[in-house]
C-alpha positions in Angstrom: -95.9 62.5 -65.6 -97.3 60.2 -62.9 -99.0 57.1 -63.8 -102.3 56.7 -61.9 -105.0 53.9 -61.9 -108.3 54.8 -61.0 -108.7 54.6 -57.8 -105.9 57.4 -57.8 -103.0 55.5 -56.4 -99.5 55.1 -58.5 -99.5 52.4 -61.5 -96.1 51.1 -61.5 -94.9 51.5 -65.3 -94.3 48.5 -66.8 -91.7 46.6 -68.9 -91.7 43.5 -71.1 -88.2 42.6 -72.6 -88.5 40.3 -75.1 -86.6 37.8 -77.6 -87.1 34.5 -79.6 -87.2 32.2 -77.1 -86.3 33.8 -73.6 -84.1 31.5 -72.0 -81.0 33.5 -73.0 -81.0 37.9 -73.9 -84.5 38.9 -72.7 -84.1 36.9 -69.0 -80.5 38.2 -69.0 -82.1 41.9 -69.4 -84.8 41.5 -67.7 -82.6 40.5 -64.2 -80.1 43.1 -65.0 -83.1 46.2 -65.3 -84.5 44.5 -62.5 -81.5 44.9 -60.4 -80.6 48.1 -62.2 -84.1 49.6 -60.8 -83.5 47.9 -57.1 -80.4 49.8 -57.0 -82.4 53.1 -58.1 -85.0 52.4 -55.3 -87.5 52.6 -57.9 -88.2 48.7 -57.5 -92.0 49.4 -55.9 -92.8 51.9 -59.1 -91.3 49.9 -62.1 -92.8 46.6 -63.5 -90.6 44.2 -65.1 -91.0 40.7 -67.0 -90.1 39.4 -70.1 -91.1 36.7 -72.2 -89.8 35.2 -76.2 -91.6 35.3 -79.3 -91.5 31.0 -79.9 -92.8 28.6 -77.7 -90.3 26.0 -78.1 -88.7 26.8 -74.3 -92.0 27.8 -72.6 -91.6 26.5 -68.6 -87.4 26.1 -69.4 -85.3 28.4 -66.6 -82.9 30.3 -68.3 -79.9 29.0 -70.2 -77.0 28.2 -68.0 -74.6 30.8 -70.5 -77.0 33.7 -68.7 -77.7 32.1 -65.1 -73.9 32.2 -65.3 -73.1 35.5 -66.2 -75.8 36.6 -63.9 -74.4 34.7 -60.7 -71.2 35.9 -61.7 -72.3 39.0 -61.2 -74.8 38.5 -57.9 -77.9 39.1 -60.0 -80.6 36.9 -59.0 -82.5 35.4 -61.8 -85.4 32.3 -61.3 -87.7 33.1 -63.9 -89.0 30.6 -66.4 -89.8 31.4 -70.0 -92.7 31.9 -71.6 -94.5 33.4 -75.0 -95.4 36.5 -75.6 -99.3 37.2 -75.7 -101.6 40.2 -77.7 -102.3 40.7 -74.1 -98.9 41.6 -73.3 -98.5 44.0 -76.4 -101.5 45.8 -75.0 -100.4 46.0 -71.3 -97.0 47.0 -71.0 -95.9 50.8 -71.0 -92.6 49.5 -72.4 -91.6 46.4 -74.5 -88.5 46.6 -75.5 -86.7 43.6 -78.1 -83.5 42.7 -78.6 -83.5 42.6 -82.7 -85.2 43.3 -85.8 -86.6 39.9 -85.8 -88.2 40.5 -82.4 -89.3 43.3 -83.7 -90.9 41.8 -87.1 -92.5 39.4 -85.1 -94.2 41.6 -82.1 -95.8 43.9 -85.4 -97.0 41.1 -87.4 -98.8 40.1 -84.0 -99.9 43.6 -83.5 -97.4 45.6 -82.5 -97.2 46.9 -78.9 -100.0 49.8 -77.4 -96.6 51.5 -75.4 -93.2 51.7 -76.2 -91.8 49.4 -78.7 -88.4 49.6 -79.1 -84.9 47.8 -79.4 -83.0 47.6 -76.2 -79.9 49.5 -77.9 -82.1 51.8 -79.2 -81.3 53.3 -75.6 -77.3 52.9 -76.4 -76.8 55.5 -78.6 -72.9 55.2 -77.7 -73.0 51.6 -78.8 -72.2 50.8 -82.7 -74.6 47.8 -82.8 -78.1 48.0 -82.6 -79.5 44.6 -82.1 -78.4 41.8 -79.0 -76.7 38.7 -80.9 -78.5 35.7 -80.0 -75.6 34.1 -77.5 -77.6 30.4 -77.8 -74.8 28.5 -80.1 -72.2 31.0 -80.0 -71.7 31.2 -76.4 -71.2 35.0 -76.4 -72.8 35.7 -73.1 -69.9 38.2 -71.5 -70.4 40.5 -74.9 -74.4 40.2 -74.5 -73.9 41.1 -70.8 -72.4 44.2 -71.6 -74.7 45.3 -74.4 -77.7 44.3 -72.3 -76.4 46.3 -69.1 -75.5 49.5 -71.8 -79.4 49.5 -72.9 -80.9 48.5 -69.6 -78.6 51.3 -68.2 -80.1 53.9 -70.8 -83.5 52.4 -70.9 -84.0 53.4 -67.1 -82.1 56.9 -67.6 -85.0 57.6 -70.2 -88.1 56.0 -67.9 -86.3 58.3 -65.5 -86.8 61.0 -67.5 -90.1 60.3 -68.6 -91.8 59.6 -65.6 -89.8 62.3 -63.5 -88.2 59.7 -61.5 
């Protein structure tokens, strides 16, 4: 079902990854969907951002583990991070975390006036359902590939919902 603003033209659907400090899994998701919906052609009807639940990285670009994976890859990613807001929870169609402390936090704040849902919740094939933090582990390949799984099936599902 069509999204419309008031004036009648197409409001693009909107989707806020998020995670504790977005410098590392909800920029790394939030490039991949991006590209994910470029490839689709869908890039001029989806919305996407993303933002972390602490403030100690606000204005930081990304960590160099993601930018990494990312150029490795030819996904573009120049975002800078920044905190969550109530505003947010109320505005995006979509906000989707990467665990259950994500999760915890985004309902103590409020929860989310969309969607609010783990990223592998759209992985059913996928054992795990949080993203492991890669920040001192350095796991950024095995967060890549959980990240495109869920991005893969969050867009299969948008698809579906918004008869894309």
């Amino acid at each position: 079902m069509p999204n419309f603003h008031q004036s009648g033209s197409l409001k693009p659907i909107s989707v806020l990854f998020v995670c504790a400090g977005n410098i590392c899994r909800s920029p790394m998701a939030e490039a991949v969907f991006r590209h994910l919906v470029e490839e689709a052609g869908l890039g001029e009807r989806i919305e996407i951002d993303s933002a972390g639940t602490e403030s100690y990285h606000v204005g930081q670009s990304a960590h160099r583990g993601t930018l990494k994976i990312l150029e490795k890859r030819g996904i573009a990613y120049n975002g800078r991070s920044r905190q969550v807001t109530h505003t947010d929870l109320q505005r995006y169609d979509y906000v989707i975390v990467m665990d259950n402390d994500n999760m915890a936090d985004l309902r103590y704040m409020g929860g989310a006036k969309g969607t609010l849902a783990r990223l592998l919740d759209f992985a059913p094939d996928q054992p795990m359902r949080e993203v492991p933090d890669p920040y001192y582990d350095g796991g950024f390949q095995h967060v890549y590939d959980l990240v495109l799984a869920g991005c893969t099936g969050l867009l299969a599902k948008i698809r579906q919902e918004h008869g894309l």
